[in-house]
C-alpha positions in Angstrom: 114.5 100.2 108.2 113.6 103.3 105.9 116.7 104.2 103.6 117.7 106.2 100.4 115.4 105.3 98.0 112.8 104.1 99.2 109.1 105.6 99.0 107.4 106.8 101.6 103.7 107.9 102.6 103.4 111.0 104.4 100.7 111.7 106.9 99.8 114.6 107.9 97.2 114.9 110.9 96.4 111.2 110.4 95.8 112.0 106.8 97.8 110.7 103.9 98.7 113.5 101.8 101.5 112.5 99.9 104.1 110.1 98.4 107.8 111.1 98.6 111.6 109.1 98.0 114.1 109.6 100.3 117.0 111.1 98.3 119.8 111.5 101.0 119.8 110.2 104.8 123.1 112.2 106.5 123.8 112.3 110.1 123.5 115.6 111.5 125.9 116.8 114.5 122.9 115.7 117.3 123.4 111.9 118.3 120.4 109.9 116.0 119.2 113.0 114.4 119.7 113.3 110.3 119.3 115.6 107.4 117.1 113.8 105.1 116.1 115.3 101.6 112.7 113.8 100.2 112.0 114.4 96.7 107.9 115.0 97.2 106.0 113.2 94.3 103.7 115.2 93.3 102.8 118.0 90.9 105.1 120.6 90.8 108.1 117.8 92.4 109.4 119.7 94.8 112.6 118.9 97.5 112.1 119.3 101.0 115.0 118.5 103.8 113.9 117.6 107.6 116.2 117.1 110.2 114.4 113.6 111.9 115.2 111.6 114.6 116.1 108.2 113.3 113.1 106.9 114.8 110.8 109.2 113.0 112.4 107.9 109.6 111.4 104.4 110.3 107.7 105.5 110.6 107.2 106.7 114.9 105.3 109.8 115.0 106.7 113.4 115.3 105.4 117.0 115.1 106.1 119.7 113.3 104.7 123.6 114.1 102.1 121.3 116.6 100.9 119.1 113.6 101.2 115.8 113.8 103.3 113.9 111.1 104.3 110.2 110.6 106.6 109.1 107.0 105.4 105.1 106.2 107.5 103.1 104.1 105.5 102.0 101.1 106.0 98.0 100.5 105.3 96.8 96.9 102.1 94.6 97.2 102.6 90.8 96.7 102.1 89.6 93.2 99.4 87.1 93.1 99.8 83.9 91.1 100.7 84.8 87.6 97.6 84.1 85.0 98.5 82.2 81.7 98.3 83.4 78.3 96.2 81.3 76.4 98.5 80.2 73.2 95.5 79.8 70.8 93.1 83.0 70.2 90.1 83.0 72.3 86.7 82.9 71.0 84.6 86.1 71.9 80.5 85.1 72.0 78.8 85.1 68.8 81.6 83.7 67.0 83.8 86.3 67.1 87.7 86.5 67.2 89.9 88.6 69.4 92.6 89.7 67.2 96.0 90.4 68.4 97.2 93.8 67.2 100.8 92.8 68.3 100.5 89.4 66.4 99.2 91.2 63.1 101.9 94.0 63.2 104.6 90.8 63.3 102.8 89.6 59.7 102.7 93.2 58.4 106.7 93.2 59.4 
């Protein structure tokens, strides 16, 4: 289920063409229709309000002036198994050292 807050893709003609956040979901006076306000992320932002069938806000297609349109709830990938930081400073080939800017501005502290 698509709510406030979350990020969605748009498609537009079976083409994604843009990322927005839902700001607002409120019912509208139709039976399963609502007002929703997207907050577009793109360059200039810009705020755009549809009045969608709750279907089309959980990702079913609709149309708009003919076009076709479907919002997609973007899911934050899976993180895949963490890697370890190695505790002693790793050896570059030829000899050389990798030196940790972080670790030499705690010294210069």
């Amino acid at each position: 289920m698509t709510k406030e807050n979350d990020v969605v893709l748009i498609y537009f003609e079976d083409q994604p063409i843009s990322f927005a956040r839902i700001e607002d979901i409120s019912p509208d006076i139709k039976k399963d229709w609502y007002h929703v306000k997207l907050l577009m992320l793109q360059f200039p932002l810009q705020v755009v309000s549809w009045i969608l069938r709750d279907i089309y806000i959980n990702g079913q297609e609709f149309t708009m002036e003919g076009k076709k349109i479907r919002m997609e709830k973007v899911v934050c990938p899976e993180e895949s198994e963490p890697v370890e930081k190695e505790k002693d400073i790793p050896e570059k080939s030829g000899g050389q050292k990798v030196i940790s800017l972080a670790d030499l501005k705690k010294k210069s502290s």
